[in-house]
N, C-alpha and C positions, 0 to 999 in steps of 0.2 A: 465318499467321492472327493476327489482332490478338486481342489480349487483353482481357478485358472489365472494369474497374475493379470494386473492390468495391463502389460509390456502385452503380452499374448494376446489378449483381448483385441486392443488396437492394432496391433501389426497385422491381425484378419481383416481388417476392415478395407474394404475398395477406398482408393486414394480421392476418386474425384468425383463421388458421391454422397450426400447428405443423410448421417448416420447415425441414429441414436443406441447409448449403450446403460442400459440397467443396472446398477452396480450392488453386490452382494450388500445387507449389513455387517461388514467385518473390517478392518485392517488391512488395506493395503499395504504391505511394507515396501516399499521400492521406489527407486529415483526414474522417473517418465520422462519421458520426450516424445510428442505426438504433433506431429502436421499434418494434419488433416483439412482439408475443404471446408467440410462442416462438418462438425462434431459437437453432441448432444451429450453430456454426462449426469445421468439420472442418480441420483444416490437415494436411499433408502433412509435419510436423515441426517442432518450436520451429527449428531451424538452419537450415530450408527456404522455410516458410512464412511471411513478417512484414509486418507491419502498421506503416507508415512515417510519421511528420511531426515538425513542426520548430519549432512553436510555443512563445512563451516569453512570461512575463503582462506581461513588463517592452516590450511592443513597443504603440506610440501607435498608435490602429485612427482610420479613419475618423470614426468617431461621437465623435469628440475624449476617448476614455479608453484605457487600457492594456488590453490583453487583459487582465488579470487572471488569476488562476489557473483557472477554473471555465470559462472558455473556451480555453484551451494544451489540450485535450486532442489527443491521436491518435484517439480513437478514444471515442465516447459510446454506450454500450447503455441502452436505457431499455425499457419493458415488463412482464411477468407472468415469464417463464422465459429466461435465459440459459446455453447450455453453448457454454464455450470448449476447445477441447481441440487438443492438438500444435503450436501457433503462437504465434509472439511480435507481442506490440504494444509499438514502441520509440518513445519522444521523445527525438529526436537535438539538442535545439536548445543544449543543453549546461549548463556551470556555471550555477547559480541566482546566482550572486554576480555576473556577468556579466548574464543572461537573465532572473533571476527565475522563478520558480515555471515548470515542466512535467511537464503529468501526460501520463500513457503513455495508462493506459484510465480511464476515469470511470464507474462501474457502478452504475448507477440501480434495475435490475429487480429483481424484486420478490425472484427466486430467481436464484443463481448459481451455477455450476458451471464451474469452471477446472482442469484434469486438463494436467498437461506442459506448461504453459503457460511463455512467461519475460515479464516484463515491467518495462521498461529502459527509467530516465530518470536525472535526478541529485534535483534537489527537487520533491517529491510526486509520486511515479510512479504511485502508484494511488491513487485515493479510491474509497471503499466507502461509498454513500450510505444514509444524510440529511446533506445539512450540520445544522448545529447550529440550534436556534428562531431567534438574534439575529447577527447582523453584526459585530464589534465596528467596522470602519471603514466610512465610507460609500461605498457599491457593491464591497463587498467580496465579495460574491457573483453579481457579474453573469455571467450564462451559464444555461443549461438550466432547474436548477430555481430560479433568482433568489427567485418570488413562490409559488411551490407551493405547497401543505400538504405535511410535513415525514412523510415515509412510512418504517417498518423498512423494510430489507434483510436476507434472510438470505443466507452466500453462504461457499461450502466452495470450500476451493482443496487440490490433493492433489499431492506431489511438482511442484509450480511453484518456477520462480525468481523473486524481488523484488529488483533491484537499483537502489539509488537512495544519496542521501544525509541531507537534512535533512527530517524527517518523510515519509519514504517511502510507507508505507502507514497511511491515514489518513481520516478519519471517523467514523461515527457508526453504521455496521453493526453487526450481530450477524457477527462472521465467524471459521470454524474453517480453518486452515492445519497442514497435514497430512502429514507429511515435507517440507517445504520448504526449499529454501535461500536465506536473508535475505545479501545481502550490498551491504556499506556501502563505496559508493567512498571514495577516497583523494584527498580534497580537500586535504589540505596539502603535498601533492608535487603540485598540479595543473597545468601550464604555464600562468603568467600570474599565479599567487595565489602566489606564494612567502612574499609578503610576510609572510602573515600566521603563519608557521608558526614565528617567534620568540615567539610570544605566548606570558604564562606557564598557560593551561592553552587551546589551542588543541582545537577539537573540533571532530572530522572529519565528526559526525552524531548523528539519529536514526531509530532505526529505525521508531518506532512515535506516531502521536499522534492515538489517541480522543477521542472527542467523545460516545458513548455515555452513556445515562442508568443510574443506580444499579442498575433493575433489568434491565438488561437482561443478557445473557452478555458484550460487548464484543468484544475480538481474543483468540484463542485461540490457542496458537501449540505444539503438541503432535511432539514426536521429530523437530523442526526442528534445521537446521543453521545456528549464525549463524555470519557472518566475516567481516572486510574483505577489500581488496584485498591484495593482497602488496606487503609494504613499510609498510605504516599501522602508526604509531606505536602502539604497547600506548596504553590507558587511553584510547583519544580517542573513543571510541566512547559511545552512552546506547540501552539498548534503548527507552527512548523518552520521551516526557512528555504529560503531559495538554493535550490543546488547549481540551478546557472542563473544569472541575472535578472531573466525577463521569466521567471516561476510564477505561475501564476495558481493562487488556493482561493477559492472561495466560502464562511461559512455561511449558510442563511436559514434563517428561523433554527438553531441547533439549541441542544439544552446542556452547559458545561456544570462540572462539580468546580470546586475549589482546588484543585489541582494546575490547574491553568493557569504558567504566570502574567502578574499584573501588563507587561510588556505585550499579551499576546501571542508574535510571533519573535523570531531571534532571525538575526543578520546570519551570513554566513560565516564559520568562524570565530563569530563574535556576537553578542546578542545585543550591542549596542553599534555593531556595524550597519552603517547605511544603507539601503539599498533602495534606491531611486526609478531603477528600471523593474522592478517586481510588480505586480500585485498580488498583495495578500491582503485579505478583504473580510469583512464581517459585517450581518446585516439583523439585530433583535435575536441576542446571542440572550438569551435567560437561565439561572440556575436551576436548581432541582425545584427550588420552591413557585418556580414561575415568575420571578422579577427581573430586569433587566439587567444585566453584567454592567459594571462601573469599567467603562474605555478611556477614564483620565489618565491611567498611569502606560498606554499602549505605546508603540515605538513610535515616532513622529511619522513615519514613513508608511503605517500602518492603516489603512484606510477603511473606514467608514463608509458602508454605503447608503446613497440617498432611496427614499422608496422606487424614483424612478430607474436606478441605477442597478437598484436587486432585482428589480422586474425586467427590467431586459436580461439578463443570465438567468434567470428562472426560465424563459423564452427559449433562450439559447439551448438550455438545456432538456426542454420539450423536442426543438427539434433533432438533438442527438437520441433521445431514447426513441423517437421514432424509425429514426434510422436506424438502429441499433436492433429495434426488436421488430423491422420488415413491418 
């Protein structure tokens, strides 16, 4: 019996009806783009279930430009309600320093919902939308939402995996992640890039780059687990930096390995560059062994939170998953 593509799958689906879809244990292989109302994607197991393409922005299209980032995705959800649950969406197209930018899943809807989910590229594996009001380069955002009006997302992810390298998870969402585990490949052992791993402070990532406004909640990142690969040099790691000014990361109660450098987070551009209008934030960060992370060597600009302070964005973030999961 032939199997029926997920393109096929969804394109049956009634547009303005709430619709769950079963997904085989096998290999998707194909590039998605699904707006649906509400749409329920059942899989059969992150290890079973996956969602497949190979797209990388650094590749000359037709229309005589680069895919760009905003078009590499696997897999584009757009819409009012999204649940992803038990299946992985992978972009295989490889190192960013080779490929340039590939994103896994690109999540546009309005509400999110990712439970067991993994989702596996190397640079920018997820974007959590709005992009940001302006462009900095021109057609810097060619893909999906190019010309849109610039809409929140709210969007909870619970016990999923995020593995990527340089700004991994990234955008302009409101988004709470929720036992997760963030892990940063290991680009300076990568076959092909050796070269660059004599450098004197070589860095292997980040994990994290908001785009979020002042007041919004930003990335939430609550009794996560960070860590690289095995083998990644201690300190090469930044849980993340601001893609526009006012980026806002939060981590609280998470458990890092020694990959994480002493600084924390990194400036934009620079990991000694300032950034005044950010927050990126940390709250009883502990290593594997359970003692608390030493924050004397973190950026100045890096902030500490007070108990009262994590407990309000603990708050904040109740009332997004409530919204989020009706």
């Amino acid at each position: 019996m032939e199997h029926r593509s997920l393109t096929e799958l969804l394109a049956g689906l009634p547009d303005g009806e709430a619709s769950v879809v079963t997904l085989e244990p096998r290999v998707y292989e194909e590039k998605v783009f699904a707006e649906k109302r509400d749409l329920t994607l059942q899989g059969a197991g992150a290890d079973r279930t996956v969602i497949l393409w190979h797209d990388g922005a650094l590749t000359m299209l037709d229309d005589g430009f680069k895919r760009g980032t905003f078009r590499s995705y696997t897999a584009f959800f757009g819409g009012e309600r999204l649940v992803l649950r038990n299946l992985t969406i992978r972009n295989d197209a490889g190192d960013g320093r080779g490929v340039g930018q590939s994103v896994a899943a690109y999540l546009d809807s309005s509400y999110v919902v990712a439970e067991n989910c993994v989702f596996d590229s190397y640079q920018d594996t997820l974007f959590l939308s709005p992009l940001p009001d302006e462009e900095r380069e021109p057609r810097g955002f060619m893909g999906p939402r190019e010309f849109d009006p610039r809409k929140l997302t709210r969007q909870y992810f619970k016990k999923c995996t995020i593995i990527g390298d340089v700004d991994f998870i990234f955008g302009g969402a409101d988004a709470v992640f929720e036992d997760c585990d963030i892990i940063c490949r290991d680009r300076e052992h990568h076959p092909g890039f050796a070269e660059e791993a004599g450098q004197p402070e070589f860095i292997n990532g980040y994990l994290t780059a908001p785009c979020g406004k002042r007041n919004g909640l930003g990335l939430v990142f609550i009794g996560c687990r960070i860590r690289a690969e095995e083998g990644t040099t201690p300190g090469t790691v930044y849980l993340g930096r601001p893609w526009r000014p006012e980026g806002k990361a939060a981590f609280i109660n998470c458990v890092c390995d020694d990959s994480i450098a002493a600084r924390r987070f990194s400036g934009w551009g620079a990991v000694d560059k300032d950034e005044p209008d950010a927050m990126l934030a940390e709250y009883r960060t502990v290593n594997a062994d359970g003692d608390p992370v030493d924050m004397n060597g973190k950026n100045p600009w890096v902030k500490v939170l007070s108990d009262a302070e994590a407990a309000e964005i603990v708050r904040q973030a109740d009332i997004l998953k409530k919204e989020v999961l009706g």
